[in-house]
N, C-alpha and C positions, 0 to 999 in steps of 0.2 A: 504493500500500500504506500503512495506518496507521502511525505512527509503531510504538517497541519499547514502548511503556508498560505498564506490569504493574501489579496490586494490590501485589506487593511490591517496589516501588522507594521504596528509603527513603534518608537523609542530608538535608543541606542543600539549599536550595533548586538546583534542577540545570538549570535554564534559562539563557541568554543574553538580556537584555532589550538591544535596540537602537531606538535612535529612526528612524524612512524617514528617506529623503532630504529635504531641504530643500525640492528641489519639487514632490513628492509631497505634504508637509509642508501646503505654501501652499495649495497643489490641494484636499486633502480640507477643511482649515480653512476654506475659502471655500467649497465645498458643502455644509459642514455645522458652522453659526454657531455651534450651542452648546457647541462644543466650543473652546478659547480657546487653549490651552499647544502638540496635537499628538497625535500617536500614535506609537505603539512598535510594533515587531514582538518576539515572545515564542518562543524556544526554535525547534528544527528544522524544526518545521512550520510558525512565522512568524505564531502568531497575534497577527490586527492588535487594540492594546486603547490604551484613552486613555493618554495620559503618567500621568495618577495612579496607573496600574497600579502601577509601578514600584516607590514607596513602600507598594504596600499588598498585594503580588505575595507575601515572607514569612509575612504575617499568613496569609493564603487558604492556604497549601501546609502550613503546621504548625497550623492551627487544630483544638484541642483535642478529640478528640470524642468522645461520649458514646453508649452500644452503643443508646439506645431513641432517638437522631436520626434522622429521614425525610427525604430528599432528595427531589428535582425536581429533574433536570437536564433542558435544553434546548437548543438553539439558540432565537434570539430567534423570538417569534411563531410555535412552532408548538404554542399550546393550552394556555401554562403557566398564564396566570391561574386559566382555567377547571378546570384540572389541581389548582390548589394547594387550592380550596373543595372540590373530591371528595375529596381525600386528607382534607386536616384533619375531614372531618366523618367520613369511615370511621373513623380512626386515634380521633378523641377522641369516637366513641359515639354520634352525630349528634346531638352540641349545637349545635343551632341558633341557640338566644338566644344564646350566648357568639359564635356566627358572627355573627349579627346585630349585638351590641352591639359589640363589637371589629372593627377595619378588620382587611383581610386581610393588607396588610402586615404589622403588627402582629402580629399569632396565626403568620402564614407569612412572615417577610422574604427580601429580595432580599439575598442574601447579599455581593455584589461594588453597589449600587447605589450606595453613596460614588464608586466610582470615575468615575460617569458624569457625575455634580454639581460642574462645574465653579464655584468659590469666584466667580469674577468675574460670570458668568452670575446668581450666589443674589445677589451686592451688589445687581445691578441689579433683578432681582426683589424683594428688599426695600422697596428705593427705590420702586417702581411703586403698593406695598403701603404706604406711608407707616411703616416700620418698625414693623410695629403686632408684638408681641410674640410672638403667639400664628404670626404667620407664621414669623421669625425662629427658632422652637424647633424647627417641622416642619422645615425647611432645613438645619437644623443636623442634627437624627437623621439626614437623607435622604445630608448628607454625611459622616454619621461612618462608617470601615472598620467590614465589615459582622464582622471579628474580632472587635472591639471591642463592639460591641451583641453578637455569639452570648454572651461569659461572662455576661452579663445577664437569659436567656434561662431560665426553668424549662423544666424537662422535664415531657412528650416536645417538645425542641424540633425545629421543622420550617423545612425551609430549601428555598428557590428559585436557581440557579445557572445563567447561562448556559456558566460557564466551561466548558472542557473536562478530559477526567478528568485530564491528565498536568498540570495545574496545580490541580488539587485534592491534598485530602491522601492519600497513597503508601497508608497504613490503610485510607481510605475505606468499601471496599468490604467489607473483612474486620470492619468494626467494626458497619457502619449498614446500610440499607435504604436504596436509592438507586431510583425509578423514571426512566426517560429516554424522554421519546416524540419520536419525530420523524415530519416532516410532508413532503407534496411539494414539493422546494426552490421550484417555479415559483410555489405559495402560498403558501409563507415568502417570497417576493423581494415578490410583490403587498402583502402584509400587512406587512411589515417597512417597504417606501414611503411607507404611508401610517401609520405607525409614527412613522417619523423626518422626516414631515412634521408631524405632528400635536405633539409632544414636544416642549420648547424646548432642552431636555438637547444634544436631534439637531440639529433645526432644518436638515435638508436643503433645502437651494430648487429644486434642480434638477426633471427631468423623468424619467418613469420608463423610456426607454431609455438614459440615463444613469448610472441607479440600478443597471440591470440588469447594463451594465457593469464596475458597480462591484462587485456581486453576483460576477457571471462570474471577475470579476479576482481575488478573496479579496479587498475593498479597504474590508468593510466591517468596524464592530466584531463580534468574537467568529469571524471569518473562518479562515481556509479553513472551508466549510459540510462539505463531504464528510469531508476529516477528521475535524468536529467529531460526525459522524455513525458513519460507520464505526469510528473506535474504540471508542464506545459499541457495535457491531453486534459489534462483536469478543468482548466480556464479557457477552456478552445471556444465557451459561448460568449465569453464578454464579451462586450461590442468593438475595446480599443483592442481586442488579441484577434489575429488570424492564422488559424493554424493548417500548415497546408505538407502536404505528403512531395519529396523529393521525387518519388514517381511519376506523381501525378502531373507534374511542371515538364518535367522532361514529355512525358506521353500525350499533351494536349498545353501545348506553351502558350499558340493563342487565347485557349478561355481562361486559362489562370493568367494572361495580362491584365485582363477583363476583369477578372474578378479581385486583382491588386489592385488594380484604377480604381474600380468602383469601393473598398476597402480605403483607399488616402482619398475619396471625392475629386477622382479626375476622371474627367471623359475622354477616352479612347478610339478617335475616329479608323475606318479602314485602315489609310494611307498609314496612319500612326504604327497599328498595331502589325499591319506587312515589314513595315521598315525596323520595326522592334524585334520582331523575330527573327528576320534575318540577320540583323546584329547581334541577335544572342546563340545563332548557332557557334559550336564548338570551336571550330577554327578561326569563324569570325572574330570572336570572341575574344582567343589564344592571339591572334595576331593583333588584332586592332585595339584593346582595350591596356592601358597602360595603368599598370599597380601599381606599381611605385617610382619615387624620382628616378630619372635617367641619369644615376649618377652609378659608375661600374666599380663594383666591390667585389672583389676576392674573398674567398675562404668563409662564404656563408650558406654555403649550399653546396650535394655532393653532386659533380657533374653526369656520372652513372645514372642517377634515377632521372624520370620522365622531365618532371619541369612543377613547377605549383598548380597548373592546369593539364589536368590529367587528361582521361578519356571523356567523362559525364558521362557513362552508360551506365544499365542497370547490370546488377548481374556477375558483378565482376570478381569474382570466385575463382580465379585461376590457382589460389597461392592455396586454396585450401584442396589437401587430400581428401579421397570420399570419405575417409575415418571423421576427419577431422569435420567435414562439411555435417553430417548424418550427427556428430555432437553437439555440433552449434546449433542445428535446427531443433535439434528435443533443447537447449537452452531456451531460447527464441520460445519456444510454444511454450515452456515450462513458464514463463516470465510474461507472456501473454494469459495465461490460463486465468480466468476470475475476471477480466478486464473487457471493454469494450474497444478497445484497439488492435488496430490491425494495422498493416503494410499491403498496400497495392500492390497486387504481382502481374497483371496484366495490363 
């Protein structure tokens, strides 16, 4: 069952931040390099989040907010990127050029992404870079508390969040316009693998029934998944939440534009919603959509994996054996059982 978290839980920050055990500790820190201090567990449900959470845990629960802000919430890897360029161009009119010349960070930030930029990891990055200036300032935004960039932010400001809602702010929902998609965990576990191999933030070394593991176990960041899911399933009526299936977007992209337009109060003509689509196919997308500054930094990503824009298909189960697939699915139904959610398979 979901945690008790309501739109109207309000006071002080009301969680419990504990650091794992020590050799848990060593364990994840050695499968996963870029991470240098640790991790925490957060509040009754235990969500697993880097040590820097800690200090920037505050800022994220009371973060000021403003009635025309649009959220993105997720779990990791299921569809935010491609999520964040649909929204921003419905919400602001389908300015293009301003999507164009602006990275998408920038116009849509990652709201908790300080907390994953470990200081030791950016020295050495630096270092690699020969401290050339222009790297040194991206590094710095990338680790500043994403509190701290929102007051800096014009409206309509737009935000991306893996976190889950009982560590956002208690208002949230009664203030802003929050969308949440979620995906089939066994394509978030595939996608998140090659995620946090690809990333140096992660820098996973292991193998992916390992991963999967770690998956299965809640032992990754942003973890327990199904909680992180189901509570969002639980608020799916409110009128500022829309919750929508990573399936369903990919398999019918025209009426879920439709139905995002009509969700922010924008009207969506043909011409609009032809020219949206075709800018959000995969490749379109992959090439023409620019994430981050155009400024080229070494030693932040492993050159072997895909890219941060992968396939977007469904399905993508290659990395699991039949053992392994035929486990995860008695998980999956075990964790569904009792509940009224589903995942679209067709």
């Amino acid at each position: 069952m979901p945690s008790t978290w309501s739109p109207s839980q309000q006071g002080e920050f009301p969680h419990t931040i504990q650091p794992v055990s020590p050799e848990l500790n060593d364990q994840l820190k050695g499968d996963f390099s870029g991470e240098r201090s640790g991790f925490v567990r957060v509040g009754r449900d235990g969500w697993l989040l880097p040590e820097r959470y800690e200090q920037q845990a505050v800022g994220y629960y009371t973060l000021p907010l403003r009635p025309d802000d649009v959220w993105i919430q997720t779990f990791p890897r299921s569809g935010t990127t491609w999520c964040q360029e649909m929204v921003w161009l419905i919400n602001n009119d389908f300015d293009y050029q301003t999507a164009k010349s602006i990275p998408l960070d920038t116009r849509f930030p990652f709201l908790e992404f300080g907390m994953l930029h470990h200081p030791k990891l950016h020295e050495e990055v630096l270092a690699q870079n020969n401290f050339r200036t222009e790297v040194a300032e991206v590094l710095k935004r990338w680790r500043t508390p994403g509190a701290e960039l929102a007051e800096t932010l014009p409206s309509p400001r737009h935000f991306k969040t893996h976190l889950p809602l009982p560590l956002l702010p208690p208002s949230l929902l009664d203030t802003c316009k929050v969308i949440y998609v979620a995906r089939n965990p066994l394509d978030v576990a595939v996608s998140y693998f090659h995620h946090n191999r690809y990333l140096a933030v992660h820098g996973y070394n292991g193998d992916f029934e390992k991963y999967w593991r770690y998956f299965q176990d809640d032992l990754l960041v942003y973890s327990p998944y199904w909680e992180h899911v189901k509570q969002a399933w639980a608020v799916r009526k409110h009128p500022n939440f829309l919750f929508l299936f990573y399936e369903d977007l990919l398999k019918n992209l025209p009426r879920n534009i439709r139905i995002i337009g009509d969700f922010l109060g924008k009207t969506v003509n043909e011409e609009q919603l032809s020219k949206l689509t075709n800018h959000l196919q995969i490749d379109n997308f992959r090439n023409n959509v620019p994430l981050y500054p155009d400024v080229e930094i070494t030693g932040l990503t492993r050159e072997e994996e895909q890219g941060f824009i992968r396939k977007g298909k469904l399905k993508e189960n290659k990395e699991f054996t039949e053992e392994l697939e035929a486990e995860a699915n008695k998980w999956m139904k075990e964790n569904l059982a009792g509940t009224d959610l589903w995942f679209p398979t067709k």
